[in-house]
VOBA-1610 file (N, C-alpha, C; in pm, whole numbers, padded with zeros to 5 digits, always signed):
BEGIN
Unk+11070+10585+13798Unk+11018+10722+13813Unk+10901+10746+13718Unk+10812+10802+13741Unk+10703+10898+13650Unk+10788+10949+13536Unk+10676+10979+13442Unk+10687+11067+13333Unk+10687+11201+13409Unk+10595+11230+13476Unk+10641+11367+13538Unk+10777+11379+13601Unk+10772+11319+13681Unk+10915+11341+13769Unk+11042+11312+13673Unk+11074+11257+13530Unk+11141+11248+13468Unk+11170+11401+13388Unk+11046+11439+13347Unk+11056+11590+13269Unk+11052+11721+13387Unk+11051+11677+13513Unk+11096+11752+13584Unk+11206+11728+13633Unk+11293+11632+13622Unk+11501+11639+13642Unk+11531+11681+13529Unk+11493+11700+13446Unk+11549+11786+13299Unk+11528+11891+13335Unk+11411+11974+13361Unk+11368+12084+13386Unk+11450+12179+13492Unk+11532+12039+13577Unk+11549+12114+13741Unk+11721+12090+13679Unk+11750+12043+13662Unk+11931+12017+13588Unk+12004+12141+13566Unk+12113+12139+13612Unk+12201+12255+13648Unk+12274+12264+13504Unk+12340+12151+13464Unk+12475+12147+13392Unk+12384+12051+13282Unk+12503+12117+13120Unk+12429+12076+13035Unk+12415+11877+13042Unk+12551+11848+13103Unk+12581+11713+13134Unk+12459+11640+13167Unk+12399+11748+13317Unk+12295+11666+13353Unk+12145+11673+13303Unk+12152+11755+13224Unk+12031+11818+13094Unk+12031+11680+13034Unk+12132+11672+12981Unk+12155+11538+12867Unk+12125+11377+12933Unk+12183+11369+12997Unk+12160+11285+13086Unk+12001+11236+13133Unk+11959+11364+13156Unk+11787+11351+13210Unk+11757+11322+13088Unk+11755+11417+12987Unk+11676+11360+12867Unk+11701+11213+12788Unk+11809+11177+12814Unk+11845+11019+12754Unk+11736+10910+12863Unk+11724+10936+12926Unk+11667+10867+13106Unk+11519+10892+13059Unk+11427+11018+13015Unk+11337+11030+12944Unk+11309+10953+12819Unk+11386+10932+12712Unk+11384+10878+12616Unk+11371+10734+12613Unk+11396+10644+12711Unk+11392+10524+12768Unk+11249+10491+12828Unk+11191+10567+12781Unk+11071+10574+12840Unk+10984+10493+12702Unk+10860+10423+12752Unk+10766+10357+12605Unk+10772+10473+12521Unk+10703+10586+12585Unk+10659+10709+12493Unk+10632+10841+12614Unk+10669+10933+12546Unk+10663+11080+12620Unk+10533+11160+12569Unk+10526+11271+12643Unk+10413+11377+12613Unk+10481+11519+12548Unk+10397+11558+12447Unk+10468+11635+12386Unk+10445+11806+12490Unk+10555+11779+12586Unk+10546+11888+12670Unk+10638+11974+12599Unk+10616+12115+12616Unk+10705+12255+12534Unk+10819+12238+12653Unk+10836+12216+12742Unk+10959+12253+12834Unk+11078+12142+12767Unk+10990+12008+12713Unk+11109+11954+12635Unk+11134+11970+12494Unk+11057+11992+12416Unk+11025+12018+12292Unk+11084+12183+12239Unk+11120+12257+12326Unk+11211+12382+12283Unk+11334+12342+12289Unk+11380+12266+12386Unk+11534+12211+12361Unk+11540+12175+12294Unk+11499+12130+12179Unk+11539+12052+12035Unk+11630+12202+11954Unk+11592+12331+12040Unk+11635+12410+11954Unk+11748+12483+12064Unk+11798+12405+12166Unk+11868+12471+12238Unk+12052+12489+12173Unk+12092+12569+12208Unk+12222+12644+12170Unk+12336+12520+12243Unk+12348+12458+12321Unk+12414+12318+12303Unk+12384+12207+12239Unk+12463+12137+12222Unk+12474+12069+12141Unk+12443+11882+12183Unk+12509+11926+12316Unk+12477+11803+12384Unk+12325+11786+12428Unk+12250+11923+12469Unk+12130+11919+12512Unk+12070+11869+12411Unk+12103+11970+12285Unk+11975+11928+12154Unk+11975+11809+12090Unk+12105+11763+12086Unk+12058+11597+12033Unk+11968+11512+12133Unk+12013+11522+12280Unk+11952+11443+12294Unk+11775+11454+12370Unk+11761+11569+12344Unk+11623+11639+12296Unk+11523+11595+12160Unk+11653+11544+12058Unk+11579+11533+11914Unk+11578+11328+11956Unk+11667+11313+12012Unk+11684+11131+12023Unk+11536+11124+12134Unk+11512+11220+12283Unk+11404+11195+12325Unk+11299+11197+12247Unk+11274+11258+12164Unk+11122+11285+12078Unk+11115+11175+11985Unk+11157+11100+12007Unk+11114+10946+11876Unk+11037+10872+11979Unk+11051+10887+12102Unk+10946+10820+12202Unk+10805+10931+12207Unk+10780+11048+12088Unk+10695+11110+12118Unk+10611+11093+11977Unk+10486+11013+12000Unk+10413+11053+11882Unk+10299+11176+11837Unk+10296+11229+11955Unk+10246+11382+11919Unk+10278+11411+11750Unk+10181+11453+11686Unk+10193+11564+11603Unk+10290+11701+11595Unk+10264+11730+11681Unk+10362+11869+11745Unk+10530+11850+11731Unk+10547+11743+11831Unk+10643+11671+11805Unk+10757+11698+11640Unk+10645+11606+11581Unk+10721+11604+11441Unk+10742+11716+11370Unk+10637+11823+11402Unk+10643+11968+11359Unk+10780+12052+11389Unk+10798+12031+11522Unk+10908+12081+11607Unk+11038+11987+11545Unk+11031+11895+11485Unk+11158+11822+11454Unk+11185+11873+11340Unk+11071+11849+11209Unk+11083+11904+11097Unk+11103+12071+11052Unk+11049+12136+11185Unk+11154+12261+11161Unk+11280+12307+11236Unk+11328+12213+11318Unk+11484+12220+11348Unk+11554+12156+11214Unk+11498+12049+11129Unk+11570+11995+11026Unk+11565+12111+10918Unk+11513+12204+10906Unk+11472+12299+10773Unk+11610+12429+10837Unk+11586+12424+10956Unk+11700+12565+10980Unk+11825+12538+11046Unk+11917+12398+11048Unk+12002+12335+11097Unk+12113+12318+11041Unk+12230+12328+11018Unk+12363+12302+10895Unk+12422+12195+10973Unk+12366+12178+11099Unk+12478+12046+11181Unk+12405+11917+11136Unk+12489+11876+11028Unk+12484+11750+11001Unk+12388+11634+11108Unk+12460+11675+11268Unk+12423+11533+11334Unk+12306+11624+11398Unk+12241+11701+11379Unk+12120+11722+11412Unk+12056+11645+11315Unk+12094+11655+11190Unk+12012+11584+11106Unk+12003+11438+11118Unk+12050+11373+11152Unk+12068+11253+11169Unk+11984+11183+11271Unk+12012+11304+11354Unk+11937+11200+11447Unk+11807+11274+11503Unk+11724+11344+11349Unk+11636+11411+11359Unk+11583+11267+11244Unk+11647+11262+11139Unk+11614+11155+11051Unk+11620+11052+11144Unk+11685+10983+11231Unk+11674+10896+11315Unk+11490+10862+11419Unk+11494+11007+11460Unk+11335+10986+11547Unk+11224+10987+11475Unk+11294+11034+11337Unk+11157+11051+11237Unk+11102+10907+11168Unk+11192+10822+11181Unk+11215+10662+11112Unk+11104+10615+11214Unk+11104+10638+11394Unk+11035+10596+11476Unk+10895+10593+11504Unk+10886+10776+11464Unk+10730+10838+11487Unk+10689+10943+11421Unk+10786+10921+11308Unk+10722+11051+11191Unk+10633+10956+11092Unk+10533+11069+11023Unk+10422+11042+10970Unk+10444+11055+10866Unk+10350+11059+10725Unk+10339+11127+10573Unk+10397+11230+10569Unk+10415+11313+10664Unk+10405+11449+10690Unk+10608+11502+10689Unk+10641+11380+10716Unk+10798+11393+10703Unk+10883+11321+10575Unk+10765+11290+10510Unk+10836+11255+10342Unk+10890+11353+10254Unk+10855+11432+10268Unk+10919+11559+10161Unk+11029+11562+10226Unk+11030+11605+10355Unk+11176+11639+10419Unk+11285+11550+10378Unk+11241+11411+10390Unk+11296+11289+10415Unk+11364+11239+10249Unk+11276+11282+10183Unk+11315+11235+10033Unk+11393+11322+09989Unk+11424+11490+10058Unk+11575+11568+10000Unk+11653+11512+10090Unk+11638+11507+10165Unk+11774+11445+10268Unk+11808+11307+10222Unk+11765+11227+10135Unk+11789+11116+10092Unk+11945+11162+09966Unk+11952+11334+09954Unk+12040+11310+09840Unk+12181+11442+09908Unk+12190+11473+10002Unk+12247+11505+10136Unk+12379+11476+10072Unk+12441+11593+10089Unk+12614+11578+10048Unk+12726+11467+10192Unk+12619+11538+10300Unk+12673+11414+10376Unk+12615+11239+10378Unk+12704+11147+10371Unk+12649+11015+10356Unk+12582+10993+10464Unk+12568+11038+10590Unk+12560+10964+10687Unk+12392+11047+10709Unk+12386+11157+10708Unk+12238+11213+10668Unk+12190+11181+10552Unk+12250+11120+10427Unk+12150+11071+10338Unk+12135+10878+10370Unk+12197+10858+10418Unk+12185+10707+10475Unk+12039+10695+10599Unk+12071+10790+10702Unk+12004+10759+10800Unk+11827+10792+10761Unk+11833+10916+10623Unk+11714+10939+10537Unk+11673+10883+10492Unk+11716+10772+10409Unk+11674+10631+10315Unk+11623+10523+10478Unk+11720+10519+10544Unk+11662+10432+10646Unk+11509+10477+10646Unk+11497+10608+10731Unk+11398+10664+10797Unk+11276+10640+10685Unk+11306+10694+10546Unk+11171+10622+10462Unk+11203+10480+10412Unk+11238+10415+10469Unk+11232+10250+10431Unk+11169+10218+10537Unk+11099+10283+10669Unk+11013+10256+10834Unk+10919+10328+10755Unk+10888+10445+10722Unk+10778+10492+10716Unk+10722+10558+10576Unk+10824+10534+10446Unk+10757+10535+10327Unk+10700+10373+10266Unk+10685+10387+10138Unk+10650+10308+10058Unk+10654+10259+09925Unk+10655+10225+09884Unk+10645+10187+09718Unk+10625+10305+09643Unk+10570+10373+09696Unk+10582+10536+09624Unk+10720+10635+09585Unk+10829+10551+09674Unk+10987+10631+09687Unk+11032+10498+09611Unk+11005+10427+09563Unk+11057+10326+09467Unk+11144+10411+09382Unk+11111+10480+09271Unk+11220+10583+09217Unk+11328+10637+09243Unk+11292+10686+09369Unk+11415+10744+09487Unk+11539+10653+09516Unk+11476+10562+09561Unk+11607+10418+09582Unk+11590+10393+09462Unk+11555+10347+09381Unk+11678+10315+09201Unk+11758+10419+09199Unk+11729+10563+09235Unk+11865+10664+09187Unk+11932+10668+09265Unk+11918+10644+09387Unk+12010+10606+09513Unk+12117+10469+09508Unk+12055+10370+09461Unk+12097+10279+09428Unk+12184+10297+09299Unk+12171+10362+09179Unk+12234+10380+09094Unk+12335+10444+09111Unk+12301+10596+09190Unk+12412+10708+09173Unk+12485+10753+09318Unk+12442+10669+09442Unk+12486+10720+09573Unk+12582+10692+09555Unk+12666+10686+09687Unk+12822+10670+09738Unk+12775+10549+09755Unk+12884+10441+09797Unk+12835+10286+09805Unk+12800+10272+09932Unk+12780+10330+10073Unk+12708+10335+10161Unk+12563+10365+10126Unk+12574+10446+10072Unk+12404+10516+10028Unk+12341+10423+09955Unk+12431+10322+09830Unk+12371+10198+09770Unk+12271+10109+09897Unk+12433+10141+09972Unk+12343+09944+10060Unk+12219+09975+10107Unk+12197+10116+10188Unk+12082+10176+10261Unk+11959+10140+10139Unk+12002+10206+10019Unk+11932+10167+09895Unk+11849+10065+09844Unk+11933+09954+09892Unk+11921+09842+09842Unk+11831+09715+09952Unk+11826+09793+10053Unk+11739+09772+10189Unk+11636+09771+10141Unk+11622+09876+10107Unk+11453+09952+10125Unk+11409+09924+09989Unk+11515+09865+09866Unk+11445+09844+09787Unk+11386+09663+09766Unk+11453+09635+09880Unk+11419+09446+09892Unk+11269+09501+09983Unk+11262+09584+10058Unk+11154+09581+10109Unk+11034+09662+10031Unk+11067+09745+09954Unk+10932+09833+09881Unk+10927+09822+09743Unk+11059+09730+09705Unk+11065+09721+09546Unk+10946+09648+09453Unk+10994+09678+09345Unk+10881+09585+09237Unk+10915+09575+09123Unk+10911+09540+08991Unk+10974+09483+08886Unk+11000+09634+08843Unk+11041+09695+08876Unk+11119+09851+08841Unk+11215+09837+08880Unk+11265+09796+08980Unk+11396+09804+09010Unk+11494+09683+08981Unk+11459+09615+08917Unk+11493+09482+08888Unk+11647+09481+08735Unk+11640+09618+08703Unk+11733+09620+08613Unk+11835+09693+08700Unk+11830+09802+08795Unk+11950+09862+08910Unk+11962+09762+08997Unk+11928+09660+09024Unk+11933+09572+09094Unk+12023+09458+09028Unk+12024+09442+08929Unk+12090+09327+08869Unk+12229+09396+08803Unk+12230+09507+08774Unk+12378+09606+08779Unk+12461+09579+08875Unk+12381+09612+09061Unk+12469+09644+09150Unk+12528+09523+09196Unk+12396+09405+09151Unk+12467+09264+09245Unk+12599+09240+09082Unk+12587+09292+08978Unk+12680+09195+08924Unk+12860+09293+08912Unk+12814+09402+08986Unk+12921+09439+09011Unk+13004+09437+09151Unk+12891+09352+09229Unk+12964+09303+09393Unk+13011+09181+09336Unk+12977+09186+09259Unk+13007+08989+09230Unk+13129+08979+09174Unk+13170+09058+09099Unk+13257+09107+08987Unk+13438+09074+09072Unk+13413+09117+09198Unk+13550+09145+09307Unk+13529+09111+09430Unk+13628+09032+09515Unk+13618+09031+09658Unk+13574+09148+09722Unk+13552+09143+09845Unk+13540+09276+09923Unk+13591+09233+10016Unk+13670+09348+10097Unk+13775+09332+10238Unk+13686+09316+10361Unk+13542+09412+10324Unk+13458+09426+10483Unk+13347+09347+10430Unk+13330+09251+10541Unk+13204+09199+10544Unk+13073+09268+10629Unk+12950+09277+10560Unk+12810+09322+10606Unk+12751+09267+10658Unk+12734+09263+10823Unk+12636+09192+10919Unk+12503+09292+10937Unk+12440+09185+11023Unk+12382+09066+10989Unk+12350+09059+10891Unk+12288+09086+10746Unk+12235+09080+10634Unk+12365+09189+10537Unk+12413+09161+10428Unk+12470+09202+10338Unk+12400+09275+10259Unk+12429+09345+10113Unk+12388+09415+10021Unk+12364+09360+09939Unk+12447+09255+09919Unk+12464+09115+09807Unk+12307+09025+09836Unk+12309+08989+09928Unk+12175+08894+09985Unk+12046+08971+10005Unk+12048+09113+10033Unk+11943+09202+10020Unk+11909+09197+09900Unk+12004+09194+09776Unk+11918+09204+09619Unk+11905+09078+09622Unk+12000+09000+09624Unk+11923+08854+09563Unk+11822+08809+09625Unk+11798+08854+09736Unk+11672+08820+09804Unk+11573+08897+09754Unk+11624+09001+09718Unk+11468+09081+09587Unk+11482+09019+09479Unk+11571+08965+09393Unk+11568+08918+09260Unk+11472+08777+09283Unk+11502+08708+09408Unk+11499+08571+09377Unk+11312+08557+09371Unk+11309+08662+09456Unk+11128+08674+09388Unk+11093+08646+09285Unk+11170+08715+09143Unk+11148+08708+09047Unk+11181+08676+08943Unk+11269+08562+09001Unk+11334+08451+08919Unk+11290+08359+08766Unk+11114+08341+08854Unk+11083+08316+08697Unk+10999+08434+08610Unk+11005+08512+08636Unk+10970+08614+08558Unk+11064+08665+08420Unk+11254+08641+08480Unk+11358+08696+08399Unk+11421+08626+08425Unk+11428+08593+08252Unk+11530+08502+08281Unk+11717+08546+08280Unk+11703+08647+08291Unk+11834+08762+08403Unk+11869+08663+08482Unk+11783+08655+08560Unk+11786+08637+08728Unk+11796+08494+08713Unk+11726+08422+08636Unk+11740+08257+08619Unk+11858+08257+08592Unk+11930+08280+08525Unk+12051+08299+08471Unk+12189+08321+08588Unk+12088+08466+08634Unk+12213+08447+08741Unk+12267+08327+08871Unk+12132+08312+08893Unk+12107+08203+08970Unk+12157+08038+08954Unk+12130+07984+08827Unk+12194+07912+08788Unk+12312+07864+08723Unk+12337+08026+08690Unk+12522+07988+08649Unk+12618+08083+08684Unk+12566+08178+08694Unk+12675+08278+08741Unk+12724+08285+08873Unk+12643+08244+08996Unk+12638+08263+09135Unk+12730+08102+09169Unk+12682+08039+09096Unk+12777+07867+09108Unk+12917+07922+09082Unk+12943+07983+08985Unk+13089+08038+08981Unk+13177+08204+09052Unk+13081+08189+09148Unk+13135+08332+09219Unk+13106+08323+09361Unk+13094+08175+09352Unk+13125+08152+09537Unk+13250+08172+09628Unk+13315+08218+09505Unk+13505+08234+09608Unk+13479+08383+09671Unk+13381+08469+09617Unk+13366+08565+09575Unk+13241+08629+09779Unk+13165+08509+09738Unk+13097+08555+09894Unk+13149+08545+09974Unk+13138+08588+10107Unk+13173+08519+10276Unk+13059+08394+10306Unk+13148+08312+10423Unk+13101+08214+10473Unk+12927+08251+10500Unk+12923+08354+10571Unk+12768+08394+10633Unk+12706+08388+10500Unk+12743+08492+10371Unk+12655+08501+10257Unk+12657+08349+10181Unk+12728+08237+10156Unk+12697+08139+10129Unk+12563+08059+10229Unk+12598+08075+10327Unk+12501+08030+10454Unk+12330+08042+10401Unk+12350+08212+10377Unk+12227+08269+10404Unk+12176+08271+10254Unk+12255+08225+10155Unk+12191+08225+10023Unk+12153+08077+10015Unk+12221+07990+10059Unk+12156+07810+10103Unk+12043+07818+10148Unk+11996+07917+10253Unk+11889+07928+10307Unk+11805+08006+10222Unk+11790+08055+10129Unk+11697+08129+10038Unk+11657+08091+09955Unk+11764+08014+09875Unk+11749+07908+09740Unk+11709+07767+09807Unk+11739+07725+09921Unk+11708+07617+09952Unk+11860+07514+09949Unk+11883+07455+10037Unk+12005+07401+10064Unk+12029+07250+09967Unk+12160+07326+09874Unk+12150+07236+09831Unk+12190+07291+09615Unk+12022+07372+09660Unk+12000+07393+09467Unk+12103+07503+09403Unk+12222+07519+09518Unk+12278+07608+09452Unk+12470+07570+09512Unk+12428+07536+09651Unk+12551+07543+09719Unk+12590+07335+09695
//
C-alpha cells in the first residue's frame, strides 16, 4: 500500500483496535510524513492508540515530529509513554532531545531511565560521558548495564576508575542470569582493554585477576573475552 492509503486506514478506523493496528502497519514503513492527522494521536486519550502513534513517529524524521514527541514527554506521568517516546527518539531525535533525554536518564522508573541512556548512547556523545559514570556508579543495576553500553561506546580515560569498580564487583560473585548477546562484564573490559597499557589497573586485571575468576564468567563471556584478548593470552 501507499503512504497515503496507509494514513488514510488510520484515519478511516472505527475501533481503537483498528486505529492501532493501522498505525503499527504505518510504522513498518522506511519513513512517514509528518502529517497532523497522525501526529495529534500521540496525544490521544487511549492508550492503545497513543503508543502506537509515538512507536509510528520513529519512522518520522520531520522536525515537527520530535517537537510533538518532546511535548507529550514534558506533560505525560505514563511511564510507557515515556518509553517508547525515549524509544523513537533513540531512532530520529536530534540535539534537540538531549535535555529531555539526560533527565529521563535519572527517572524513578528503571525502565524509562534505561530506555533514556539507550536513546543517548544512538544519538548523544562524549559530552554525556559524566552522565553514564553517575549512572554507572549510582543506578539500579539495570541502569548500570545500559550505563556501561554507552560508556564502551562514548567513554574515555574518565571513566576508567567507575569502570574498574563495577567490573571488580561482577567479578567478585557468580551471577544466576546470564546477558546476551554481549554482557556488562565484556562491555567494560572491552572499554578497559583499550587501555591496558596506559594503567597498569587494567594490566593487572588482565593478567592476574581475570586468570583467577574464570569460574566466575559464563561459557559465552569466556568465548568472547578469547576473542578480545586474543585466544590463548588469557584463556
Amino acid at each position: 500500500m501507499e503512504i497515503g492509503d496507509l494514513i488514510a486506514a488510520v484515519i478511516s478506523a472505527k475501533t481503537k483496535y483498528d486505529v492501532a493496528f493501522a498505525l503499527d502497519r504505518l510504522g513498518k514503513e522506511e519513513s512517514i510524513p509528518a502529517d497532523d492527522r497522525i501526529l495529534r494521536l500521540v496525544g490521544d486519550d487511549r492508550w492503545l492508540v497513543r503508543h502506537a502513534a509515538i512507536r509510528a513517529l520513529s519512522k518520522c524524521v520531520s522536525p515537527q515530529a520530535e517537537i510533538i514527541l518532546l511535548e507529550r514527554a514534558a506533560r505525560t506521568n505514563d511511564p510507557y509513554d515515556l518509553i517508547y517516546i525515549n524509544a523513537s527518539l533513540a531512532v530520529m531525535g536530534s540535539s534537540k532531545s538531549i535535555p529531555y533525554l539526560e533527565k529521563a536518564c535519572r527517572h524513578q522508573k528503571q525502565d524509562v531511565a534505561c530506555s533514556a541512556i539507550g536513546a543517548l548512547t544512538r544519538i548523544g556523545s562524549v559530552e554525556q560521558l559524566p552522565l553514564f559514570i553517575d549512572r554507572l556508579e549510582k543506578g539500579r543495576w539495570v541502569v548500570k548495564s545500559y550505563a556501561m553500553t554507552a560508556i564502551e561506546k562514548h567513554g574515555d580515560e574518565r571513566a576508567i576508575e567507575a569502570v574498574l569498580s563495577r567490573v571488580g564487583k561482577i567479578l567478585s560473585r557468580k551471577r544466576k542470569v546470564e546477558q546476551l548477546p554481549r554482557s556488562e562484564l565484556i562491555e567494560g573490559l572491552s572499554f578497559l582493554y583499550e587501555y591496558r597499557r596506559k594503567d597498569q589497573r587494567i594490566a593487572k586485571l588482565f593478567e592476574y585477576t581475570i586468570p583467577r575468576k574464570l569460574d566466575v564468567l559464563f561459557e559465552t563471556e569466556r568465548s568472547q573475552l578469547s576473542q578480545l584478548t586474543g585466544q590463548g593470552e588469557i584463556l
